[in-house]
N, C-alpha and C positions, 0 to 999 in steps of 0.2 A: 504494500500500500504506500502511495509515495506520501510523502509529507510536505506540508507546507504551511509559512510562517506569515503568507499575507496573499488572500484573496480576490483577484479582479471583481469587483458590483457592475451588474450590467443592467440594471433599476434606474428607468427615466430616459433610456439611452434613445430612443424610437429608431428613428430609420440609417443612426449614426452607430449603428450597432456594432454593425460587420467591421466599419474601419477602425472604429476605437479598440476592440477584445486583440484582432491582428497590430494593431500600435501597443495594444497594453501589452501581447505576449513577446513580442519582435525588443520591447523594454526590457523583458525576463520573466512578467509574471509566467506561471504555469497551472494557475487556477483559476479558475472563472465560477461566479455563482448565478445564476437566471432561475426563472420561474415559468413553469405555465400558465402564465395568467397574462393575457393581452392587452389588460389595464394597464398595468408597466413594467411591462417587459417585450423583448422582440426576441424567443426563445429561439426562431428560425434563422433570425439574422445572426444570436450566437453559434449555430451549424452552420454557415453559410463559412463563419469565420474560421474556425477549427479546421471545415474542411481546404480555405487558404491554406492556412498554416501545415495543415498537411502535405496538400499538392504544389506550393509554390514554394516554402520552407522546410519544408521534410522533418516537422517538428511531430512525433508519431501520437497514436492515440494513449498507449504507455505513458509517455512524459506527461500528461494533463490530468488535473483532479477536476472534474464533472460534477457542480454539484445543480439540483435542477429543487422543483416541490411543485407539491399537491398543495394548491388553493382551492376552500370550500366555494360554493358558491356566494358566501357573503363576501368575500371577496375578491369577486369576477366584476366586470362590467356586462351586463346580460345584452347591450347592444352590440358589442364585438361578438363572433364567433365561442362559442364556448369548448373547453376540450372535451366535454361530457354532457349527457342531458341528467340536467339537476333532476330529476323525476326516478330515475335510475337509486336502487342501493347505497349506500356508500361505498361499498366492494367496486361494484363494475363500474363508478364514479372513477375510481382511483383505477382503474387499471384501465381505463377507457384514457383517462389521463398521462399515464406511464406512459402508453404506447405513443401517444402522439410527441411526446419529449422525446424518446428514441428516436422517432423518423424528426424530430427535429433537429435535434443535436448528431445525427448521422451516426450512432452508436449502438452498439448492442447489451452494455452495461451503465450504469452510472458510479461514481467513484460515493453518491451521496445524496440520498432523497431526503428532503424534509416532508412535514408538514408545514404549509405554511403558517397557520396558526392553530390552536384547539378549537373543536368544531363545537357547533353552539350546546353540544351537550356531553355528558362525560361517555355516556354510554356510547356513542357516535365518536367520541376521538379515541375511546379504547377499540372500535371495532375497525378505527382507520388506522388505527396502531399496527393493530395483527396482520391488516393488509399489507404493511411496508415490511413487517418480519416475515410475511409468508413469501418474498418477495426477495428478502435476504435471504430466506433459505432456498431458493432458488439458483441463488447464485446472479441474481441479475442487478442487485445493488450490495454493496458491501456496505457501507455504513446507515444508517438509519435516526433521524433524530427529527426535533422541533424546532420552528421561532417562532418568536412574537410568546413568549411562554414565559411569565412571570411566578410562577406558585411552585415553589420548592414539594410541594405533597402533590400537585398534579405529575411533577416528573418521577416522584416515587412510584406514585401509580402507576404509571406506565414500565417505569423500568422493572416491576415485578410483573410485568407480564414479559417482555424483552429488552435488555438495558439500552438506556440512551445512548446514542455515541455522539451526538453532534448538537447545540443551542446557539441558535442566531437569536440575538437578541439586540433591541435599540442597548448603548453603551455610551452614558453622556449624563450631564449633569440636572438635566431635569429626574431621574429618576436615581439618583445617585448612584451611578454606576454599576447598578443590579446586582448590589452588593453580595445578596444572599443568593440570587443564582449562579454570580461568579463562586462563591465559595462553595456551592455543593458541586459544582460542574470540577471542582480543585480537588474536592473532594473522593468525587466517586470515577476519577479519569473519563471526564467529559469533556469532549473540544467545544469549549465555547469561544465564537465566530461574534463579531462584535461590530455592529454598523451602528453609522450619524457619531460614530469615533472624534471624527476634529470637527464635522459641522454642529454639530448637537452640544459642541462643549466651547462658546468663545471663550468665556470668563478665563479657562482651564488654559488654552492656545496664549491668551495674554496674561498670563498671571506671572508678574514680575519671576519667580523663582523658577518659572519654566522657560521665562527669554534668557534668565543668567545661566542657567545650565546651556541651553542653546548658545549662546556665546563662549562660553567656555569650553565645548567642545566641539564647535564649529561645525554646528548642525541647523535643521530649521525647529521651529518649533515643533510641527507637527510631524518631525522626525524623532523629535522626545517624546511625545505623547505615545504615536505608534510605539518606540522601544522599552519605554513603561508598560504597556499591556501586555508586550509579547511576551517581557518578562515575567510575567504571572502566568501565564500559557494561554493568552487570550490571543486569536489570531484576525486580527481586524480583516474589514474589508474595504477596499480603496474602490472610489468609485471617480476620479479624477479623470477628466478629458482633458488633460496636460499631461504633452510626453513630456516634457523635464519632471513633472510630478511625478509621474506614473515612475522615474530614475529612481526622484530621490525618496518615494515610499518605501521601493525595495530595497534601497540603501540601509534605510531605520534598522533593519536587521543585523546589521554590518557593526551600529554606533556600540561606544562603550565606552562606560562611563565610568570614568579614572578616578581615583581617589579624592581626587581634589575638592568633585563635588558631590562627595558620598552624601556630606550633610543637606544640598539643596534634592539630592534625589528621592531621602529619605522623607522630607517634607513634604515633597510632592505627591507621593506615596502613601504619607497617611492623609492629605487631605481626599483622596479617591478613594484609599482603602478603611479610612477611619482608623 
């Protein structure tokens, strides 16, 4: 399973899809996340890109993490095409939806399905649960997991029927950095995947002792923020249509932060982690 420490976002991207995932990968990223869900996402135009990268970069389907989700119907737009008819089971909902990410993304596995969010009921998100494990045991997804999933006892639930592996979740200062699901996901060896990372957090991108560490170690700001999270084993996602950004996110990886200013990192670190 390959790893990776910072996630292409292809959310909001419309018909700029295809050149941006090929500009983010031709950068170095080697992960992309999309959705089926045509409200915002263009899951075709990420297969459109992949298969560039394969045919005109000879970048294989091996080197990329794939990850895609099942959006319920509350969050589809019902006037676009749907992947599924909402009248359908939750089962044939969800595998009606798999198939079309397959023929979208030109694949025969994904490296990582979500759900997109918990469905309006519990008994509906455990039986869309089973679906994505019956799916793993297939062999047709390897990882399996949630976003938008805030309640530390709904992810219990769920991982006693089959454990979690993956939590995208908003990561930002309106919700104080989803303290308690960053800490059970630290917990229970969960990759927790983290968006609205630098947009969701100004105060955090300006905040005097994040521009001195940034000085200090001649980085940008939001090259400390991203290496503060990776550091906990949070694996942001960059959703930037700037190739120098798109450089200097994957860079954050690389930063390290010297003695000097153990004390402004530690500060920084508990005003996120408390």
């Amino acid at each position: 399973m390959m790893s990776t420490k910072m996630i292409y976002g292809t959310a909001w991207k419309g018909e700029r899809t295809t050149q941006l995932v090929v500009s983010a990968f031709l950068q170095g990223f080697r992960a992309v996340d999309t959705a089926c869900q045509p409200k915002h996402y263009r899951e075709d135009l990420v297969g459109k890109a992949l298969a560039t990268l394969r045919d005109n970069h000879k970048i294989r389907r091996e080197e990329i993490f794939i990850q895609t989700k099942y959006t319920p119907i509350g969050g589809q737009d019902v006037s676009k095409p749907l992947p599924f008819n909402p009248a359908d089971p939750v089962r044939k909902q969800i595998l009606s939806s798999f198939q079309t990410s397959l023929a979208n993304l030109e694949t025969s596995y994904l490296d990582s399905y979500l759900l997109h969010s918990p469905l309006s009921t519990l008994k509906q998100t455990l039986e869309a649960w089973c679906v994505l494990a019956s799916l793993q045991d297939e062999g047709k997804v390897r990882k399996i997991g949630v976003s938008n999933v805030y309640d530390t006892a709904l992810l219990e639930t769920l991982s006693a029927e089959r454990q979690v592996q993956v939590i995208q979740n908003r990561w930002y200062e309106g919700n104080v950095w989803d303290r308690e699901v960053c800490k059970y996901c630290k917990e229970n060896g969960i990759q927790y995947q983290s968006f609205w990372t630098l947009s969701g957090s100004p105060n955090l991108l300006s905040h005097p002792t994040v521009l001195e560490i940034s000085h200090a170690t001649g980085s940008t700001p939001p090259q400390v923020i991203f290496k503060l999270a990776q550091l906990q084993g949070i694996t942001p996602l960059s959703g930037t249509t700037d190739r120098n950004h798109m450089q200097q996110d994957l860079a954050a990886e690389l930063l390290v932060f010297h003695s000097e200013v153990a004390s402004q990192v530690k500060s920084v670190a508990k005003l996120i982690w408390g």
